[in-house]
C-alpha atoms as one frame of an Amber mdcrd trajectory, in Angstrom:
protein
 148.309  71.302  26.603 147.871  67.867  28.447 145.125  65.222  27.579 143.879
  63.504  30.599 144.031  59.677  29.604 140.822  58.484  30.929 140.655  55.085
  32.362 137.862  53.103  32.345 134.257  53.359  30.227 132.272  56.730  31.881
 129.069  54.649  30.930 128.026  51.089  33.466 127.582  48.069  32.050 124.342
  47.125  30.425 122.078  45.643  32.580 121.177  41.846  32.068 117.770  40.649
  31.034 116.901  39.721  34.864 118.096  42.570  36.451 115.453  44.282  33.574
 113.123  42.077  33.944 113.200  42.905  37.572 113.312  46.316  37.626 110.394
  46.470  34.958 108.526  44.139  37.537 108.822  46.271  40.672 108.043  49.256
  38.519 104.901  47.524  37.359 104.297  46.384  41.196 104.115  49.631  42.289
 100.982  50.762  40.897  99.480  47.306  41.185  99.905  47.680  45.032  98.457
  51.128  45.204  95.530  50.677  42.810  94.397  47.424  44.019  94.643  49.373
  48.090  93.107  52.390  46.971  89.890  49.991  45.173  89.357  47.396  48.382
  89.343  50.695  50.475  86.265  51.839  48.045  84.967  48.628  48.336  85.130
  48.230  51.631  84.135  51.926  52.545  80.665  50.889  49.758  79.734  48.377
  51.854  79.908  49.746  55.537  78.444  52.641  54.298  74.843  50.708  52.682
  75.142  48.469  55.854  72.134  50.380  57.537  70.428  50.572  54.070  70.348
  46.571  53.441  69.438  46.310  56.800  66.529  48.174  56.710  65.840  46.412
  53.578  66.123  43.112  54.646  63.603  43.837  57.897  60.833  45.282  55.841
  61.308  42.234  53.559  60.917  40.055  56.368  57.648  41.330  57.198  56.084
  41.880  54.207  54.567  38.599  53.819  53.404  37.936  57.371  49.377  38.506
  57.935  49.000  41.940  60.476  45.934  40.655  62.203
């Protein structure tokens, strides 16, 4: 029977502390980028959505304290 000498490690070389460091940082980005999307879209849909509302609100205000006759 013949043994295959293998050459080389099978394993990579351990990354460095940057290249974690940077991988941990775009992993961490990620969700960062979609959260922070997803809540100025909810924001943003909130307010164009109680546009009319404030409006209305603000024009009855407006009138409230003026003498009708």
């Amino acid at each position: 029977m013949t043994y295959m000498a293998q050459g080389g490690s099978t394993m990579g070389e351990e990354p460095s502390w940057a290249e974690l460091l940077l991988g941990f940082a775009l992993a961490a980005a990620v969700p960062v980028v979609v959260g922070g999307t997803v809540l100025v879209s909810l924001i943003g849909l909130t307010v164009w959505a109680t546009a009319p509302l404030r409006r209305r609100r603000s024009e009855r205000s407006d009138t409230a304290g003026r003498p009708t006759g």
